[in-house]
C-alpha positions as CSV (number, residue, x, y, z in Angstrom):
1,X,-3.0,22.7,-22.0
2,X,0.4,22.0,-21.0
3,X,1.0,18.3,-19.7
4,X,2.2,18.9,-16.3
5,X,1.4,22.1,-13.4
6,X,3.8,23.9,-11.6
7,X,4.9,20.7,-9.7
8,X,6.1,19.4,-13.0
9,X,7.3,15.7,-12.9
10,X,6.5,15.2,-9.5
11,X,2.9,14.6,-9.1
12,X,-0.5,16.6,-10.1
13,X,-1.3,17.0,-13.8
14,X,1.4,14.4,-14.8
15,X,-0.8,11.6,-13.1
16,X,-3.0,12.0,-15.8
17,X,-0.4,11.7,-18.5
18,X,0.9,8.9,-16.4
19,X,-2.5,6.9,-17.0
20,X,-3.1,7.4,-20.0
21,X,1.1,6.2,-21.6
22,X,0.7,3.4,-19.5
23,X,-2.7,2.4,-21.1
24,X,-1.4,3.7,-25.1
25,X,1.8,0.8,-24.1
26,X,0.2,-1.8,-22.0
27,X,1.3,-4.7,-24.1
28,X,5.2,-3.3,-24.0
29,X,4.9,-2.6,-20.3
30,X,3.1,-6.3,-19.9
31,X,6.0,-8.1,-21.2
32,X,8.9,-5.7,-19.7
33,X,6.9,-6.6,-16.0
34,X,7.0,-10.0,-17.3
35,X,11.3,-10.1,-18.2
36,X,12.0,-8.2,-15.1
37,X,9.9,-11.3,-12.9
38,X,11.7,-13.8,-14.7
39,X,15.3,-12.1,-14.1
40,X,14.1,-12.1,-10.4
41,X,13.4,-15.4,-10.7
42,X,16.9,-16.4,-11.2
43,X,18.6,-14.0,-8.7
44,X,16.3,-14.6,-5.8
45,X,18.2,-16.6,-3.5
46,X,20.9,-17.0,-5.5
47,X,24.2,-18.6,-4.1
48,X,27.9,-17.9,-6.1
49,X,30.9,-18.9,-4.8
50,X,33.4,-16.4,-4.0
51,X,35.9,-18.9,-5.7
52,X,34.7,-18.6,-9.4
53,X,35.6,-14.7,-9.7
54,X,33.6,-14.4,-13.5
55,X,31.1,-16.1,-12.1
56,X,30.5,-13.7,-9.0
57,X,31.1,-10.4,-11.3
58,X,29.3,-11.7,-13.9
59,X,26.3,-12.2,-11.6
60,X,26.9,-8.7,-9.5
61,X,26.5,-7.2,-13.1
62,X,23.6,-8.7,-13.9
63,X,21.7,-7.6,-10.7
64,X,22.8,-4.0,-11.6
65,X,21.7,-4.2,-14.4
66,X,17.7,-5.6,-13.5
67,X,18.4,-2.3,-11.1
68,X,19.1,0.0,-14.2
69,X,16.3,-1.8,-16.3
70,X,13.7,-0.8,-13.5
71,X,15.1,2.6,-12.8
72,X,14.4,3.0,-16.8
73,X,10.8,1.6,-16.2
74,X,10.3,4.0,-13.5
75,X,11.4,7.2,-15.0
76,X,9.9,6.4,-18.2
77,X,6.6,6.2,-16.8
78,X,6.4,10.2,-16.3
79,X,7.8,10.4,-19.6
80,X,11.0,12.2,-18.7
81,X,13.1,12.2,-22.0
82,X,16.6,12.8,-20.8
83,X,16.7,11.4,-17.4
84,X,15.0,7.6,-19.4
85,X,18.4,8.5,-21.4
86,X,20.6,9.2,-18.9
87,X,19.8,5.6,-17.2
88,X,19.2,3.9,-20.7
89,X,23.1,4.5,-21.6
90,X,24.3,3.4,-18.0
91,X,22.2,0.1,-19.0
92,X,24.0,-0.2,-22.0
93,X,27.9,0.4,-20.1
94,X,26.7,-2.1,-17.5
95,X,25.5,-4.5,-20.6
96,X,28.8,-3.6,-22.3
97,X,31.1,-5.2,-19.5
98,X,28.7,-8.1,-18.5
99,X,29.4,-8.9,-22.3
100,X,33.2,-8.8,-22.5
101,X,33.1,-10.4,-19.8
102,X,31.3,-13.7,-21.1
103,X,33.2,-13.4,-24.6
104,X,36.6,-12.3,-23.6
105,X,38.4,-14.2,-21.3
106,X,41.0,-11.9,-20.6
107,X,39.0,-9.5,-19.9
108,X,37.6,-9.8,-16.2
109,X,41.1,-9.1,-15.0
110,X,41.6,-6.0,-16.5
111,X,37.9,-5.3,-15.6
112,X,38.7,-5.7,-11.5
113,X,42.5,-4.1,-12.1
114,X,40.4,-0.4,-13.6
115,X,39.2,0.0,-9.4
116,X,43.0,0.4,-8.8
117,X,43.6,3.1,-11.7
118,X,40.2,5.0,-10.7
119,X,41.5,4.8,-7.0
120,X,45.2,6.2,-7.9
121,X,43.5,8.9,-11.0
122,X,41.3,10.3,-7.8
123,X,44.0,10.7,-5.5
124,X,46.5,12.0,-7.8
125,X,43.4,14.4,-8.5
126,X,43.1,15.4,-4.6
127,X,47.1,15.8,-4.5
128,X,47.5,17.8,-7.4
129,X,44.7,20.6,-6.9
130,X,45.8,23.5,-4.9
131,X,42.1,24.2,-4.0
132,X,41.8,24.9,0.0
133,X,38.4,23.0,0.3
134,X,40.2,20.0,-0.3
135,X,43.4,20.1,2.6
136,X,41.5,18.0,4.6
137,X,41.3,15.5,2.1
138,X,44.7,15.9,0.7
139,X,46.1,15.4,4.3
140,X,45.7,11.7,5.2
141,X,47.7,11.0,1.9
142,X,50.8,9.6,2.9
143,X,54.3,8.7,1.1
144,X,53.3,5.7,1.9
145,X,50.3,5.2,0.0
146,X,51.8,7.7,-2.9
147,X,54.5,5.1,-3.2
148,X,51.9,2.1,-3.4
149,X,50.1,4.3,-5.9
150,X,53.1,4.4,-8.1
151,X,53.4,0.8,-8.2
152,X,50.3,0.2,-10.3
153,X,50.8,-0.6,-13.7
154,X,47.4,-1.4,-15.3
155,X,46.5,-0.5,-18.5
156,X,43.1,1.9,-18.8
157,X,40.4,0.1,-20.6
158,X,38.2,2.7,-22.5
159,X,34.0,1.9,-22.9
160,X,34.5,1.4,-26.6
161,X,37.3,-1.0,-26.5
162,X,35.0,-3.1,-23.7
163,X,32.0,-3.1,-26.3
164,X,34.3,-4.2,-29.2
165,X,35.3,-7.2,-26.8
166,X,32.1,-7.9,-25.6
167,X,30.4,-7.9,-29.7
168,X,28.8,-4.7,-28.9
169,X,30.5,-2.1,-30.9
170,X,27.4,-1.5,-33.1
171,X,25.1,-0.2,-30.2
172,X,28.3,2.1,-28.8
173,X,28.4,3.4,-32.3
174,X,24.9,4.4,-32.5
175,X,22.7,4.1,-29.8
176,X,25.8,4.7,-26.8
177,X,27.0,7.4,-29.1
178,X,23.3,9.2,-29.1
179,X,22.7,8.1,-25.2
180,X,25.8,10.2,-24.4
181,X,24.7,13.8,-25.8
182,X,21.9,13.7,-22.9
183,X,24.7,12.5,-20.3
184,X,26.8,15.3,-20.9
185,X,23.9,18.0,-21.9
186,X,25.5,18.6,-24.9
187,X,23.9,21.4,-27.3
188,X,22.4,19.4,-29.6
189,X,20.6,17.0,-27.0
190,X,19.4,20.5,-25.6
191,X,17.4,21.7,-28.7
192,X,14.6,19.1,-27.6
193,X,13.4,21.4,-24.8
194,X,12.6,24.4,-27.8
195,X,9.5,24.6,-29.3
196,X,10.4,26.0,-32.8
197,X,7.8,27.9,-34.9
198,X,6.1,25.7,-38.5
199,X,9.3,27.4,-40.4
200,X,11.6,26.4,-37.4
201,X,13.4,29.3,-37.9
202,X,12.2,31.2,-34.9
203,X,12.0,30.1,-30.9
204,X,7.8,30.1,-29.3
205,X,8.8,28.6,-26.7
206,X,10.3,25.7,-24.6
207,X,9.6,21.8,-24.3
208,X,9.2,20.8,-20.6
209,X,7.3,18.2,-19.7
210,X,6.6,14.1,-20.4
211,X,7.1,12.6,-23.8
212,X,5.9,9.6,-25.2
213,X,8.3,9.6,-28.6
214,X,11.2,7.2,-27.1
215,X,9.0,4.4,-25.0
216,X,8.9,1.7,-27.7
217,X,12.1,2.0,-28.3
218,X,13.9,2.3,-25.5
219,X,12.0,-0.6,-23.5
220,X,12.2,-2.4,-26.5
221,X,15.6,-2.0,-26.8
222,X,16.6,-2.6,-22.9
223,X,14.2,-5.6,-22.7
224,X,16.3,-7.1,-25.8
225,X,19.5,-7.0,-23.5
226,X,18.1,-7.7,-20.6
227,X,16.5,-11.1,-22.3
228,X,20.5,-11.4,-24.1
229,X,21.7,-11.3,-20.2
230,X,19.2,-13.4,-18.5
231,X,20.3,-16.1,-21.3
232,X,23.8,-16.0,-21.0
233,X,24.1,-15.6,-17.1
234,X,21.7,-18.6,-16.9
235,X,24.2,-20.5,-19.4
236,X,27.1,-19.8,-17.0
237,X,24.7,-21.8,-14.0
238,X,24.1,-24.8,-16.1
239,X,20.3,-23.7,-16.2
240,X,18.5,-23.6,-19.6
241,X,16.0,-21.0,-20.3
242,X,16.6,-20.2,-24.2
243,X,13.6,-20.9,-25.3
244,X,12.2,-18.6,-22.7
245,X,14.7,-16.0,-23.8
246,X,14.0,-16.4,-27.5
247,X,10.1,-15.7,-26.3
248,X,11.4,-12.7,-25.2
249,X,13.2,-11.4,-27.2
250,X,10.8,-12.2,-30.4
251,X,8.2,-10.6,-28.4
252,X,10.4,-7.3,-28.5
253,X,11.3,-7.0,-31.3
254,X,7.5,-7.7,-32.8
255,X,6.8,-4.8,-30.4
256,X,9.5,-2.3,-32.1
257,X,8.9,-3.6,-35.8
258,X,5.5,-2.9,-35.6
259,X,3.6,0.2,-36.9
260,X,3.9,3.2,-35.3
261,X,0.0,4.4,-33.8
């Protein structure tokens, strides 16, 4: 009997898978609750100066990434494969600049600076399109603003680069690199919705519905990062929690080296 009715994700038959992959991972989904209290912990109430700009971004990045960590938590509690990866690799980018961030001190500059080329790429974008739906976007942009736009000299700072700078260039190279066939649907991601025959050479049908085969892994792996975070934005306030963090992240990794079943 196929996990989920004809309301799919949503509610019905997938409460019952719900149940029963939050009871198979209790201990992995104890100590995920567990990091994502503590990381509230430190942002609750927070105050950052709008003087220290690192420590401002640095901070904003972390709360989007505790946001991103749930969101993972959420989805991956119906056990929806490529949406868990979807969010999972926006983790990872958020994790990527928080990290340059802290290791690179040139970096935060060119970090704000990339709003101005994103602004000036998506209005050259509306100017440039002959597309009727867009005139009444296109008309608002004046030679004044074209002119201001053609003032900015920034230099466009591509993900890998920002993961090599940030001592992350092994997870772009192989998780990133995975996480991003699901972003862009590409045809190989796709082949996990068929259901092959014993030969897999012929098609029975299609996959569609929750899956329990990335859990450990991927909330092992985000809970890792996470801890790696909540240690090194607590460093930048003065406040020690390492031996909390290496709890963590020893717990986590116990978790993902352990025995499959």
């Amino acid at each position: 009997m196929s996990q989920v009715d004809e309301n799919g994700f949503l509610f019905g038959r997938i409460e019952v898978w719900t149940e029963q992959h939050r009871n198979a991972n209790q201990p992995l989904l104890a100590l995920a609750h567990s990091l994502n209290r503590e990381c509230h912990k430190f942002l609750d109430g927070r105050s950052v100066s709008t003087s220290d700009p690192k420590q401002l971004t640095s901070t904003v990045l972390f709360a989007r990434l505790m946001e991103l960590y749930q969101a993972v938590l959420l989805v991956n509690d119906r056990g929806s494969r490529a949406a868990v990866r979807i969010l999972f690799r926006a983790f990872l980018e958020a994790f990527f600049h928080f990290a340059a961030i802290s290791k690179d001190s040139t970096y935060l500059n060119e970090y704000l600076d990339q709003f101005q080329l994103e602004r000036k790429s998506l209005i050259n974008r509306i100017r440039n399109t002959g597309d009727p739906a867009l005139e009444n976007l296109r008309k608002p942009i004046s030679e004044t603003l074209i002119s201001e736009l053609e003032n900015i000299d920034t230099r466009k700072v591509n993900i890998e680069e920002v993961a090599r700078r940030g001592g992350c260039h092994n997870i772009y190279v192989t998780a990133y690199a995975l996480l991003s066939r699901s972003v862009h649907s590409s045809a190989a991601d796709l082949e996990a919705h068929l259901a092959l025959d014993e030969k897999k050479e012929s098609i029975v049908g299609f996959r569609y519905g929750p899956t329990n085969e990335e859990t450990t892994r991927t909330i092992g792996l985000a809970g890792v990062t996470l801890t790696e975070a909540l240690r090194e934005i607590s460093n930048d306030f003065s406040e020690d929690r390492v031996a909390l963090c290496e709890t963590f992240i020893d717990s986590f990794k116990a978790l993902l080296e352990a025995p499959a079943g």
